[in-house]
C-alpha positions as CSV (number, residue, x, y, z in Angstrom):
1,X,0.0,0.0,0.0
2,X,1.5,3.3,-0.7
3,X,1.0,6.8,0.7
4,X,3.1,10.1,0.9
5,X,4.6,11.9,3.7
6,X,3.8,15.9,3.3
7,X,7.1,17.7,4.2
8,X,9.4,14.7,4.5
9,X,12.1,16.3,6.1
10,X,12.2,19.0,8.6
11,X,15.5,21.0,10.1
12,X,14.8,21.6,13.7
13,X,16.6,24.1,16.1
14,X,18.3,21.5,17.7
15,X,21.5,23.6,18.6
16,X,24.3,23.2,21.4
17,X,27.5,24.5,21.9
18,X,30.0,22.6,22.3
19,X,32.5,24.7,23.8
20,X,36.6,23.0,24.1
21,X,36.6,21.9,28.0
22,X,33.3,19.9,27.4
23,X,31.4,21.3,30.3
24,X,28.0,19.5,29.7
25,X,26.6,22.9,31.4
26,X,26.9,24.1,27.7
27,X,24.5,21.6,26.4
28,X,21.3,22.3,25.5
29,X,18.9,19.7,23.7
30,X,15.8,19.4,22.4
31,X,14.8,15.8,21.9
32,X,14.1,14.6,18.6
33,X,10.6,12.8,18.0
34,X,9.7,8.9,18.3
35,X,12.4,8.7,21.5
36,X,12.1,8.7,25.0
37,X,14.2,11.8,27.0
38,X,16.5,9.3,28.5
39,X,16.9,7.9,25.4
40,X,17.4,10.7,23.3
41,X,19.8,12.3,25.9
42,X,21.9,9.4,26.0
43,X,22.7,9.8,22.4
44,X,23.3,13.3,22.6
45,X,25.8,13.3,25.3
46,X,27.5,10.3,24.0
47,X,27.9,11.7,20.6
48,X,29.1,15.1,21.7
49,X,31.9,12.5,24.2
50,X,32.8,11.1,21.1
51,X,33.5,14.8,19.1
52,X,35.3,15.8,21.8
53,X,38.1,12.9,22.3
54,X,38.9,14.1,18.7
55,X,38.6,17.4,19.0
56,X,42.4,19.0,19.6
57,X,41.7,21.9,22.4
58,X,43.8,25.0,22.2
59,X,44.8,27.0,25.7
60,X,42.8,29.9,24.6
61,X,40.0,27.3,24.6
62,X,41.0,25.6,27.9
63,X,38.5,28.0,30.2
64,X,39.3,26.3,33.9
65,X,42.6,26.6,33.5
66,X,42.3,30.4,33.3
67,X,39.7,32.4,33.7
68,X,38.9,32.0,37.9
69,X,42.4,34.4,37.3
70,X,41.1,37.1,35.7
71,X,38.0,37.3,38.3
72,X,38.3,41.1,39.4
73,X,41.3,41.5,36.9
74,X,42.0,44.5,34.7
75,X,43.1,42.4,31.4
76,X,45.5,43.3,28.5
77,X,45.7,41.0,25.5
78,X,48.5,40.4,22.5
79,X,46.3,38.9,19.9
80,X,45.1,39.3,16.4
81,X,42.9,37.1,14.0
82,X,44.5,33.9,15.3
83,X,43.6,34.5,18.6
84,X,40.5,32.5,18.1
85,X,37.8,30.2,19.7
86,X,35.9,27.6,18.2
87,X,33.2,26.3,19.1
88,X,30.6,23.2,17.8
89,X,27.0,23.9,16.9
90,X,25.1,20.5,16.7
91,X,22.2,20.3,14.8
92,X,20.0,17.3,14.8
93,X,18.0,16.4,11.8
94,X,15.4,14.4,11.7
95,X,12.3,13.3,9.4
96,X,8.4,13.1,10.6
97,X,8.5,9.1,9.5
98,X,9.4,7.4,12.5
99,X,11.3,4.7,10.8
100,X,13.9,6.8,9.2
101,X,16.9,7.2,11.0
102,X,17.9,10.7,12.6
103,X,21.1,12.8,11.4
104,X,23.6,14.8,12.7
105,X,25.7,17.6,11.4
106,X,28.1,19.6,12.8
107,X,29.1,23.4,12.2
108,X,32.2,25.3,13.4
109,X,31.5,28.8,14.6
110,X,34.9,30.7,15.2
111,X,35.1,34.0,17.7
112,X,37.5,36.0,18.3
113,X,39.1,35.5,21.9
114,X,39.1,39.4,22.7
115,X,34.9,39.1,21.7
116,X,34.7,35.9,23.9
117,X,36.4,37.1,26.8
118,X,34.1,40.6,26.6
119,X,31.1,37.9,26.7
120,X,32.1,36.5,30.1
121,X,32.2,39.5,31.5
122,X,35.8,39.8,31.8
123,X,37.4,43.0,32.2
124,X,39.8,43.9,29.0
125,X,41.0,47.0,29.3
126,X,43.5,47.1,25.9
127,X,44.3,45.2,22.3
128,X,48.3,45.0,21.5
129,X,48.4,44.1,18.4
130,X,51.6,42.4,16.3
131,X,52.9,42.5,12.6
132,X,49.7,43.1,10.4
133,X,47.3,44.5,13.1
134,X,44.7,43.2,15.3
135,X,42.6,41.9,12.3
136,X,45.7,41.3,10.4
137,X,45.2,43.1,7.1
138,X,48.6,44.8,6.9
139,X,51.2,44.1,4.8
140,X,54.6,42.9,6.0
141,X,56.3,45.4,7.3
142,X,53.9,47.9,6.9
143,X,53.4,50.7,9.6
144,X,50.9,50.5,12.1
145,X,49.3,52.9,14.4
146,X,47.4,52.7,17.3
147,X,43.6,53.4,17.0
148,X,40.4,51.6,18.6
149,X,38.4,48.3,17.4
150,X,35.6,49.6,15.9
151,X,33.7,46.1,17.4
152,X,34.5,46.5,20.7
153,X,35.8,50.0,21.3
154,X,38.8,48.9,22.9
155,X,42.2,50.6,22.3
156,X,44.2,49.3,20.4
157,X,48.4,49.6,20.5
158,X,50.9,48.5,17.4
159,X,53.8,46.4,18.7
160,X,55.6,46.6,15.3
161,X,57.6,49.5,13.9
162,X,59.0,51.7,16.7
163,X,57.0,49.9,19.2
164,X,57.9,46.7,19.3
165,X,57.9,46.8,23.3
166,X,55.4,48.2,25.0
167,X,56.1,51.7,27.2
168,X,55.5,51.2,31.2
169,X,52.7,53.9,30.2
170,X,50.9,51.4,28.3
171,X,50.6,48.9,30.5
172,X,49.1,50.9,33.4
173,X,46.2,49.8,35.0
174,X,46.5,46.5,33.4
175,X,47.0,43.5,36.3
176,X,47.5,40.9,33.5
177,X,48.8,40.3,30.6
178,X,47.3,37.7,28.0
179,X,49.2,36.4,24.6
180,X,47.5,34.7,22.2
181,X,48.8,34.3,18.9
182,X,49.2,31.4,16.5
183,X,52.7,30.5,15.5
184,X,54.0,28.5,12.7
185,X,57.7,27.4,14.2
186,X,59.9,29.9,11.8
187,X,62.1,31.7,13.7
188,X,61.9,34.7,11.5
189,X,57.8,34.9,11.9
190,X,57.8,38.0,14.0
191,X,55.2,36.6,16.4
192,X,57.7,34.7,18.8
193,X,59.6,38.3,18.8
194,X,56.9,40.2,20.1
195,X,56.4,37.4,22.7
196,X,60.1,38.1,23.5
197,X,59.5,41.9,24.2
198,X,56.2,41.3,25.8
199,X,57.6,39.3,28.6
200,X,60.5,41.7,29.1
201,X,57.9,44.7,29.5
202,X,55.7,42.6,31.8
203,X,59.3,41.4,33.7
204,X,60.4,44.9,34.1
205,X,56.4,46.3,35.1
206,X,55.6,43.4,37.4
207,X,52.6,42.5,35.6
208,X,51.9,38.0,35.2
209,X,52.0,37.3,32.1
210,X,49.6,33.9,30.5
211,X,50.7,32.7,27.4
212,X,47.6,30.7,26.0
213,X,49.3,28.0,23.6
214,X,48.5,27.0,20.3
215,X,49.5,23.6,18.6
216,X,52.6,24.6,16.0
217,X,51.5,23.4,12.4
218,X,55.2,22.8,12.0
219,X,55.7,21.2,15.4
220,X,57.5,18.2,15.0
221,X,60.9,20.0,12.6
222,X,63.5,20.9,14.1
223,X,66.0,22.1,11.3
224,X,68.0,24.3,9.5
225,X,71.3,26.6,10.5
226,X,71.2,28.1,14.4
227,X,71.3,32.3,14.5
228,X,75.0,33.7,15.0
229,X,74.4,36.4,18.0
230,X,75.9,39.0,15.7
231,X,72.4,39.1,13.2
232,X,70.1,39.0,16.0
233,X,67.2,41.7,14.5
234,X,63.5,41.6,14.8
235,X,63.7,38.4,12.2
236,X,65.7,36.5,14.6
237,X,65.9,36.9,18.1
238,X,67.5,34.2,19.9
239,X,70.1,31.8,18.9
240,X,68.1,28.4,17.6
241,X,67.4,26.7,14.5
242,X,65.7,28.2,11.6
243,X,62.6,25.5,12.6
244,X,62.2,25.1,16.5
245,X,59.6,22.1,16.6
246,X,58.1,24.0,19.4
247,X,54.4,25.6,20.3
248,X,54.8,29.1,21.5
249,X,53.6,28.4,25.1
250,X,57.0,25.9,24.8
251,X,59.0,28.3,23.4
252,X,58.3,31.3,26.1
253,X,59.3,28.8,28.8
254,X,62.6,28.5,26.8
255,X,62.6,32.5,26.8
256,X,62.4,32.4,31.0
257,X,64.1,29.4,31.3
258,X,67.1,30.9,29.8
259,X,67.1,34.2,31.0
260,X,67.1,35.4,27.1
261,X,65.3,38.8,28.2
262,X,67.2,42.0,28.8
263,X,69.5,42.0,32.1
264,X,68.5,38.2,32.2
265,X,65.2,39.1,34.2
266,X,62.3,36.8,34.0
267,X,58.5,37.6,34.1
268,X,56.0,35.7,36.1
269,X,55.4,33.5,33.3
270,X,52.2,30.8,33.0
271,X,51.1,28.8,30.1
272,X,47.8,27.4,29.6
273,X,48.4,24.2,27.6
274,X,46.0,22.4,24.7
275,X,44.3,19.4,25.4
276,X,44.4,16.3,23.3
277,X,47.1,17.3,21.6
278,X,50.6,15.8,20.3
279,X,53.8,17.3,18.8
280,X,53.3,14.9,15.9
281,X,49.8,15.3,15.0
282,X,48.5,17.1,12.1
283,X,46.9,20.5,12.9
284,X,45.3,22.7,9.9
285,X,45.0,26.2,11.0
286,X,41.1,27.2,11.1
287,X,42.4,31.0,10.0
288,X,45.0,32.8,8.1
289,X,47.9,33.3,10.9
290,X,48.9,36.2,8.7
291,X,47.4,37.8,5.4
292,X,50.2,35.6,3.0
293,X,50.0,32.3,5.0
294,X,46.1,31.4,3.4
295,X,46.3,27.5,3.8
296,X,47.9,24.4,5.1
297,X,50.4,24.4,1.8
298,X,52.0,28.1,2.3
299,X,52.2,27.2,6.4
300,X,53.8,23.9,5.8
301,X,56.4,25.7,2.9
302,X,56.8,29.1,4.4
303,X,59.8,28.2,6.8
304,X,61.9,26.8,3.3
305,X,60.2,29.3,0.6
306,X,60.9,32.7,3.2
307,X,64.7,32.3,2.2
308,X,63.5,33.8,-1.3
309,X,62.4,37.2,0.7
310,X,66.4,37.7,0.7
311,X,66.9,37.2,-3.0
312,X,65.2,38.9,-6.0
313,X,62.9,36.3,-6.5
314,X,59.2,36.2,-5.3
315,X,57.7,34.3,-3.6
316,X,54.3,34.8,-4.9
317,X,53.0,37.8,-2.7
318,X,50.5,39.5,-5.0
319,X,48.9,36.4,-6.4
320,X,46.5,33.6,-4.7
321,X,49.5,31.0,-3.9
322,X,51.5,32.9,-1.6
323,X,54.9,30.8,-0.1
324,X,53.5,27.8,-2.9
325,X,55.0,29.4,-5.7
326,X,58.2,31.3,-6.5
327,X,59.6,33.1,-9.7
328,X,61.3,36.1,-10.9
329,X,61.8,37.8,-14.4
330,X,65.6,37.1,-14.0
331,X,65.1,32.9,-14.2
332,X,65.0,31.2,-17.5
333,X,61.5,31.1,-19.5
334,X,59.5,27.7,-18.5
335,X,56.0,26.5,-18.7
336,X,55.2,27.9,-15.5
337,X,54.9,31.9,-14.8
338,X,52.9,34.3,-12.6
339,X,52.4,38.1,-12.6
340,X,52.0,39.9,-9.4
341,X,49.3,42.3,-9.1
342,X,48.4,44.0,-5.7
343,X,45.9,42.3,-3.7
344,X,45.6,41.8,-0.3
345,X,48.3,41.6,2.2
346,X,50.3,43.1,-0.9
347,X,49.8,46.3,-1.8
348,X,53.2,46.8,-3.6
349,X,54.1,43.2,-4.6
350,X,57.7,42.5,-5.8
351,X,57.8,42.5,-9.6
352,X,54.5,44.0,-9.7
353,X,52.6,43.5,-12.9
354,X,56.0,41.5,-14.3
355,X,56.1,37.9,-15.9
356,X,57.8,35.9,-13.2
357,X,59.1,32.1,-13.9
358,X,59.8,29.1,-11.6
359,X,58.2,26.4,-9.9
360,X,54.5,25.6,-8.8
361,X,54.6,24.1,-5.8
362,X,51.2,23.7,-4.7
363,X,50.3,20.3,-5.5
364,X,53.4,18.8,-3.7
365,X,53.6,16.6,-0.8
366,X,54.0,18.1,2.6
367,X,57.6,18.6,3.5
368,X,59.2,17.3,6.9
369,X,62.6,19.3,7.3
370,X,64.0,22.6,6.2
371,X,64.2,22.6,2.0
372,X,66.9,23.8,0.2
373,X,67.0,22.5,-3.4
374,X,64.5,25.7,-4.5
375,X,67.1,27.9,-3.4
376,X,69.9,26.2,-4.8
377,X,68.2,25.4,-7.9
378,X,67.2,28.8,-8.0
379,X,70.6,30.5,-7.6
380,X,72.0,28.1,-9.9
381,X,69.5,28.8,-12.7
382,X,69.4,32.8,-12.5
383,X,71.4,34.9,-14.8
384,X,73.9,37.1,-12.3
385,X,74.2,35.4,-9.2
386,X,75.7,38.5,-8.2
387,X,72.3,40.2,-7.7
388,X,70.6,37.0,-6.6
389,X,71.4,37.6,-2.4
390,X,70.6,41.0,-1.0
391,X,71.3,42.3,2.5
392,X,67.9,40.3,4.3
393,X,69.2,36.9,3.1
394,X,71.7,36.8,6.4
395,X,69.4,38.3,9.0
396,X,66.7,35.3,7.9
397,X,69.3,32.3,8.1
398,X,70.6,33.7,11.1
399,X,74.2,33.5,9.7
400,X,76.9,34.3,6.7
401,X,77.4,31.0,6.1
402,X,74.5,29.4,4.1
403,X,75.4,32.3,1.5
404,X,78.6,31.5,1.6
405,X,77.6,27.7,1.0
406,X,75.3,27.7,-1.6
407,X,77.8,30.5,-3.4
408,X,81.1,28.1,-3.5
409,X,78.7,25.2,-5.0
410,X,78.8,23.0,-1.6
411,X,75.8,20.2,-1.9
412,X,72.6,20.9,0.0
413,X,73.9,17.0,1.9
414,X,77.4,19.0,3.4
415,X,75.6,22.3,4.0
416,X,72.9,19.5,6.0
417,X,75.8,18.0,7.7
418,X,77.0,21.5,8.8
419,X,73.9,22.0,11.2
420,X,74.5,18.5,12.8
421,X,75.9,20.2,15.8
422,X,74.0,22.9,16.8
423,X,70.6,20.9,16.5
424,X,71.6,18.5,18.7
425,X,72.8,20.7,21.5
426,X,69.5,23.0,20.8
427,X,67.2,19.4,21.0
428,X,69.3,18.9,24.0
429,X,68.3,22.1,25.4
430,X,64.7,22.2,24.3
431,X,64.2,19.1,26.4
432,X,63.5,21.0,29.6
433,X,60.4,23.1,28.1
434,X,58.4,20.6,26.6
435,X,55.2,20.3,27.1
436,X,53.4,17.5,24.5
């Protein structure tokens, strides 16, 4: 016998959030029809279990360890657009014909931490903002002032150009300090240098400072030449590999541990860690990090392809494959080219509106150390290697001596060889700030 069902399916409102420390406070259902409430509620709670045992939880996410310390706190914040939380809405599915089976989607909804923070009634009194601004839309290198977030009304203060450390003056009335960035384990991404002159400020102004870590998308490398002391600069702070294989919150304990900060004082320094997480594990950033870093690809490539950023070829800023490409008008004619137009995150791009050739490297596997062979192939191809290096190329290897290498012709297996040391008295050293 047949008959029809009018309106087969229907979406209901089922929604819960399911925030990153699992409280089950934070779940609201609504039972689905044809099951008990026991029933239904079961399956609910057991299916939200089962997302969150996958579910990598970052510190910023990790609510008990710390916000009972910002009760009656006046709170500062390092952040920008990776400062993020996200959060699980749940929506249940389900037909009017009792025997067809219920479903279940799920939703990410991503927040920013300053926004989520404001929402729990916690008391943040400024924004300090890194390289490309609090919603990250500045170039690299581009000067920043301070202003106010048009969301929240909040000041905000630039920590790149002249101010890379913030003035005692604009940390009054703060009684903590919060960092939240994302990292991506170069040592010349600028973040881990403002962490540097944040805890100095907060050492020398008495104020705690809590690092909320972030799983490094890069975490388990540790590679490439160690920074000479004599090009430390804003691209290179401290003296360790060109990949440190470490998540920020790791890599400020090194800071303290180390007594790396001006005089050799030490702030009152705690890290909230992630849950679920392991050095090893994959992690795909939800959000650019910065404006030229726009998937897992450019993140897994930058720490090799930045190397071009001393050399007069591009590296793709001003098209959509930023650090998966790189070309210049000075390599030989191939299948492959690009032209650089301004877009954003590059409003003057290297070789702007110029035919570029190279390599496409976006369809390649992901790489696992520090890579070479573009340079070298790169340098070998061009036509006057003695314009290929500029000035930049020694403050982002940390050292005279990869120039120097890939210049006499040495093989990318001695130039290897020649780091052997000094990664395994920094892996030595990192030891003592692990964390995962």
């Amino acid at each position: 016998m047949k008959y029809t069902i009018k309106s087969c399916l229907v979406v209901v409102g089922l929604l819960f959030v399911l925030v990153s420390c699992g409280n089950s406070k934070n779940l609201s259902t609504k039972l689905s029809r044809g099951k008990g409430d026991e029933e239904a509620r079961n399956e609910q709670l057991g299916l939200k279990k089962k997302m969150l045992q996958k579910k990598i939880i970052t510190g910023a996410e990790n609510y008990d360890a710390y916000l009972p310390l910002f009760r009656d706190k006046k709170i500062g914040i390092v952040t920008n657009q990776s400062g993020i939380i996200t959060s699980q809405i749940l929506e249940t599915v389900y037909v009017q014909d009792p025997r067809q089976k219920t479903k279940t989607k799920v939703t990410n909804i991503i927040t920013s931490i300053v926004d989520n923070l404001i929402s729990r009634n916690i008391n943040v009194q400024k924004i300090f903002a890194p390289e490309h601004g609090f919603r990250g839309t500045a170039d690299a290198g581009e000067h920043l002032v301070d202003g106010m977030d048009a969301k929240t009304g909040l000041p905000i203060i630039s920590l790149y150009g002249n101010n890379k450390k913030p003035k005692p003056e604009q940390l009054e009335g703060i009684d903590i300090m919060v960092f939240d960035l994302q990292d991506v384990g170069a040592r010349f991404y600028t973040y881990i240098s403002s962490l540097h002159y944040i805890m100095e400020a907060c050492a020398e102004s008495n104020i705690p400072l809590i690092v909320l870590d972030r799983p490094n998308p890069n975490g388990a490398i540790v590679d490439g030449p160690i920074l000479e002391k004599e090009f430390t600069s804003f691209v290179g702070m401290h003296s360790i590999p060109l990949m440190h294989g470490m998540t920020i919150g790791e890599y400020s304990q090194m800071i303290n541990g180390e007594k790396w900060l001006k005089d050799g004082v030490q702030c009152d320094l705690k890290v909230i860690p992630c849950l679920n997480y392991k050095r090893e594990m994959d992690y795909n950033l939800p959000v650019k990090p910065s404006p030229n870093l726009p998937n897992e690809q450019a993140v897994n490539l930058y720490p090799s392809l930045c190397l071009f950023e001393g050399t007069n070829v591009s590296v793709g800023r001003g098209t959509e494959k930023q650090f998966q490409i790189y070309g210049s008008p000075f390599l030989p004619k191939s299948e492959f080219s690009f032209t650089p137009v301004p877009n954003f995150g590059a409003k003057e791009p290297v070789y702007k509106d110029q035919t570029c050739y190279g390599e496409d490297l976006t369809s390649i596997a992901k790489v696992n150390q520090l890579e070479l062979k573009w340079l070298i192939k790169a340098y070998n191809s061009t036509y006057d290697k003695s314009k290929f290096f500029n000035d930049f190329f020694i403050k982002l290897a940390g050292t005279k001596k990869l120039q120097q290498q890939i210049e006499n012709g040495i093989s990318e297996i001695e130039i290897r060889k020649s780091w052997e040391k000094g990664l395994k008295e920094f892996k030595e050293m990192r030891k003592k700030y692990l964390i995962y």
